[in-house]
Structure formats: structure tokens, C-alpha cells
N, C-alpha and C positions, 0 to 999 in steps of 0.2 A: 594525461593524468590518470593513476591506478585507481583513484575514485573513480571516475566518469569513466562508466561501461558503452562503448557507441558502436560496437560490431555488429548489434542486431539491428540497423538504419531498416535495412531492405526489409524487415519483419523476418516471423520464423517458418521456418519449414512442416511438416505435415512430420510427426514423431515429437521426440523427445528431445529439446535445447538446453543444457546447462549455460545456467549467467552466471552463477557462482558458485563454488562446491564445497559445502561445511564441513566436507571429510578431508578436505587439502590443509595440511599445516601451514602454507602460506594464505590462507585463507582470514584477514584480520578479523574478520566481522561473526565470525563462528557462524555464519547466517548461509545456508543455502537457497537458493532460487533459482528456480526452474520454469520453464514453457510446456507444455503437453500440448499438439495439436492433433484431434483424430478425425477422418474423412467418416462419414456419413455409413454405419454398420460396423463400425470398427471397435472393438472390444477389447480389457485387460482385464487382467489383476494382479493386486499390487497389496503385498504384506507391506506394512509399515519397517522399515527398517532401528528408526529412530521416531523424533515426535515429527507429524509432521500435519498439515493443513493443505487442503486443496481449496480454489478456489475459481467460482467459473468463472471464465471472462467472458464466451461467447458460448449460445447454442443450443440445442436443445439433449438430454443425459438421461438414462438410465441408472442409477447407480444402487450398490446396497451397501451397507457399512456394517459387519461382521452379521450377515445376513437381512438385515432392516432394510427394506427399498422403498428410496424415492425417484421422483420425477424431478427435474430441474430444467429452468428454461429462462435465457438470459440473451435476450438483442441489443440492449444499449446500457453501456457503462455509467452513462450519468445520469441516465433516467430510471434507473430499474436496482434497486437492492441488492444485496449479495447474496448468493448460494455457496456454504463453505462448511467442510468437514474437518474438525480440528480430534487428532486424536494422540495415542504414545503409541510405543514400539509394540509390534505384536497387531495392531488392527488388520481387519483384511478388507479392502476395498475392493468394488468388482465395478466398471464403469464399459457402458454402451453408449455409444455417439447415437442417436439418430437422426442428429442433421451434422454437418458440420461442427466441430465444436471445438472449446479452445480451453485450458485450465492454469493456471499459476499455480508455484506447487512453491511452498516453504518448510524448511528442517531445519534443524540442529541437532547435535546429539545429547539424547537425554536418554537413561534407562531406567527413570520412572516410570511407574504405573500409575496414570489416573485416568476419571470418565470418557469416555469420546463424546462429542458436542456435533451435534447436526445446529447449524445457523441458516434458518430461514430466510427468505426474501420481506414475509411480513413481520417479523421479529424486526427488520432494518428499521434504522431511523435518522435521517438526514436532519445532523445539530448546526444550523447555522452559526456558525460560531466569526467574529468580527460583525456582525448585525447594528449598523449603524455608528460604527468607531469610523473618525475620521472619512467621514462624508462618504462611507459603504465603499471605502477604497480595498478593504480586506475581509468582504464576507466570502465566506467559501463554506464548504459543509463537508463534515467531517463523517462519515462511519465508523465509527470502528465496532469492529465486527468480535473480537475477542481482549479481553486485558485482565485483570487482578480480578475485574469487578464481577465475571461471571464467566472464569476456567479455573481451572484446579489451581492451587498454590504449587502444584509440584508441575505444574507446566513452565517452561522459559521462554514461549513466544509469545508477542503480543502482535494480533494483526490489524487493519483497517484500511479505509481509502479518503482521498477527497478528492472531492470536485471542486477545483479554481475557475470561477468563472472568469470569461474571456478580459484584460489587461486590467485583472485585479490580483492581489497578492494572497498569500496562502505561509502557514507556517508562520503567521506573524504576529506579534513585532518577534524579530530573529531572540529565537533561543537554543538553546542545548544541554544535555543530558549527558550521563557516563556510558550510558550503555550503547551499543551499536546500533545503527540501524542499516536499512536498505531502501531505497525508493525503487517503482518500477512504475515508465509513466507511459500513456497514451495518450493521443487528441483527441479530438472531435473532428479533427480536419486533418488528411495526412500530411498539409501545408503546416501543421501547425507549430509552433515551439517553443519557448520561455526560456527564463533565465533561473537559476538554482545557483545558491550562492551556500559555499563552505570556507566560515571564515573570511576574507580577503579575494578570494579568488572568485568570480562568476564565472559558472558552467553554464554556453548555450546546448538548451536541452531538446531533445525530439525523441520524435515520436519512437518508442520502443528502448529506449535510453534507459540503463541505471545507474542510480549512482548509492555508492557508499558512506558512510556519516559515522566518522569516529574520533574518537579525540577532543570529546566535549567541543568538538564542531560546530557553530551556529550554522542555521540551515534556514532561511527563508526560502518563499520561490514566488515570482509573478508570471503570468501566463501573456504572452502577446493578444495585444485587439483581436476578435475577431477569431478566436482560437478558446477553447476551454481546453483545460487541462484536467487530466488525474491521472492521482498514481495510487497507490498503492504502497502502502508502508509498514515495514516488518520490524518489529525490536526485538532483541533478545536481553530475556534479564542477566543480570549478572548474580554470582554466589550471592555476594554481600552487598547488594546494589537492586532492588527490584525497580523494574519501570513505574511510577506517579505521574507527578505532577512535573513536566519539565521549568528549566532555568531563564526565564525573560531578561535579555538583554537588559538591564537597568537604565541606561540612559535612551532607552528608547519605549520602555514601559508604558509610559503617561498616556500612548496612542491608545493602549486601551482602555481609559477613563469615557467614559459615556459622554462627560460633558468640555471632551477635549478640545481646548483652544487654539484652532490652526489656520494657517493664511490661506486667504481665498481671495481672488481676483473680486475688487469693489467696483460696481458698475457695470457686471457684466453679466449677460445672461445664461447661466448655465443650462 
């Protein structure tokens, strides 16, 4: 399926991986996403071409952003807040690994000029969101790291992540949106994997996996026992369409009532 990206199984190599490339006109999702992995001393720099966001995923960085220098330093994806640089076309980035390190990189084209945004790790805040709907079958906790509510209106990315705890659901009750999106996901276990549903279709997902989401797609996802999951998810606005509040399935809505009425085995000890 051209949604479901699964070439990266084995992970990625030490440089630079394109997943999907925003400057290809078959490219549906306008959405670039990229891997960066640098060994331990290893340094670049990097003019922004278009708008674009780095994001660590592992390691310990040196970075400066059109001369500004921070420290960054990130060991676990579910445990530990993001470090991300969201800017437009024109910034200059200069990054040093000092340990091993790892970065997600997302673009599109834009040739707007607005702020650049350093996002901290203590800035994060993990929104429990599903918190006691349907017997905490779908708490999962949300990031999001950039949207409407605090990037420039002339930016068109929206980024974040979540953490799906292990065989609970996420993205839910199934909804969808006009604008594209991307998932990029990782475990907690390299055993691990879940199911990601667009529309009709169920994708078994692993570890390194992405997938695409267009077409006012309904998107839930559950993660297997035993496995947590995150990913990582990227929107792009549209002209006339900016990313909000997504579309809730309606016949499936009601799960998110607090005092939701639903069958539970009588007599037995859970």
C-alpha cells in the first residue's frame, strides 16, 4: 500500500534517510520527512531551504540556530519531552553530535518569513487525553510540540507526538481532517507493533514504519500488549483549510462522554 512506508524495518543508517520528499510532485501529502543520524563528533550545517523543523529523537547535540546555542539531550522517547527547532527558509543551523545522536527532520515548501521557535524539553507537557473514557481503554498522551496556538500564522506545519500506552488505543474514537498528515512511529520494544487503521483498511505497524493519511482518512491506532507505542505526527495546513479541531467519527463519538455506558463482563474480577 503507498500509504504504508515499511522499507525502514531494519532502522536507518548513520547520515541522512529520506521517507518522503516534499519537493517530488508525486509526493501527495506536500510533507517531507527525513532521518539524520550522526556518530559521536560529527558536525553540519544546514541553511533551511524551505520551512522546516528538526527534531531529536536521540542523543546528546550541540546546536546553534542563526547563531543562538543550545545544549540538547534526549535518552527516551516516552519518558523525556521534545527538543525541536521550528523555523522558514533562510535559518542557518549548525549541529554537533556528542554522543551518538539521531534527528527527524520535517518540510514543506513555503517562502514565508516568520519567527524561528527553539521548543524546549521543559516547555513540553504530556495532555493525557482519553483519561478515564471507556474504562482507560484509550488514555494515551499527546505532545504537541508546535500548532496555530503558538507558531506564526504564516507557518504551514503543525508538529507533535504521542505515546500509546502498551494494548491501548490512541487517535481516538477514529477521526479525520482535510489536511494531510504523516505518522513516524517507534516502540519501546524492537518486538513491538500495532495496528493503524485508514478507513477500512488495517495496517500492521512496526517499528520505524510510516504511514500517510489523506483523503479525510479516519486514522485510529492501538498498540499490542506489552509494547508502547509513539509516533510522531506532522500536518500540513492547507491555503483555505488550516489545521483545528479534527472530525469525530459520529457514530462512535459517545465513547468520549465521561459517563459512557458500556458492557463489562458482571461477576468477574477485573
Amino acid at each position: 500500500m503507498f500509504e504504508h512506508i515499511t522499507n525502514h524495518r531494519e532502522g536507518f543508517g548513520v547520515g541522512y534517510t529520506t521517507i518522503t520528499d516534499h519537493t517530488d510532485a508525486s509526493e501527495p501529502t506536500g510533507i517531507g520527512v527525513a532521518v539524520w543520524r550522526f556518530k559521536a563528533g560529527e558536525s553540519t550545517s544546514v541553511l533551511f531551504e524551505n520551512e522546516c523543523a528538526w527534531l531529536l529523537m536521540d542523543g546528546s547535540v550541540s546546536i546553534a540556530v542563526d547563531g543562538e546555542a543550545f545544549k540538547w539531550s534526549r535518552t527516551s522517547l516516552f519518558d523525556e519531552h521534545p527538543s525541536c527547532v521550528h523555523g522558514a527558509k533562510g535559518v542557518q543551523l549548525e549541529v554537533t553530535a556528542d554522543t551518538d545522536a539521531e534527528f527527524t527532520i520535517y518540510q514543506c515548501d513555503n517562502e514565508a518569513k516568520f519567527p524561528t521557535e527553539v521548543y524546549q524539553p521543559d516547555a513540553g507537557v504530556d495532555e493525557p487525553r482519553g483519561k478515564g473514557q471507556v474504562g482507560g481503554t484509550c488514555l494515551r498522551f499527546v505532545r504537541t510540540i508546535f500548532d496555530d496556538t503558538n507558531s506564526s500564522p504564516d507557518a504551514q506545519l503543525v508538529l507533535g507526538e504521542v505515546i500509546t500506552m502498551p494494548g491501548k488505543w490512541s487517535s481516538y474514537p477514529p477521526h479525520h481532517h482535510a489536511q494531510p498528515e504523516i505518522y513516524h512511529y517507534r516502540f519501546t520494544d524492537p518486538r513491538g507493533w500495532g495496528h493503524g487503521e485508514l478507513e477500512d483498511d488495517v495496517l500492521k505497524i512496526r517499528p520505524y514504519d510510516s504511514v500517510r493519511i489523506m483523503d479525510k482518512k479516519t486514522h485510529a491506532q492501538v498498540a499490542a500488549p506489552g509494547y508502547g507505542m509513539y509516533y510522531a505526527w506532522v500536518i500540513r495546513h492547507l491555503p483555505d483549510s488550516r489545521y483545528g479541531i479534527p472530525h469525530f467519527v459520529e457514530e462512535h463519538a459517545w465513547t468520549m462522554d465521561a459517563d459512557a455506558e458500556f458492557w463489562q463482563p458482571k461477576g468477574v474480577k477485573l
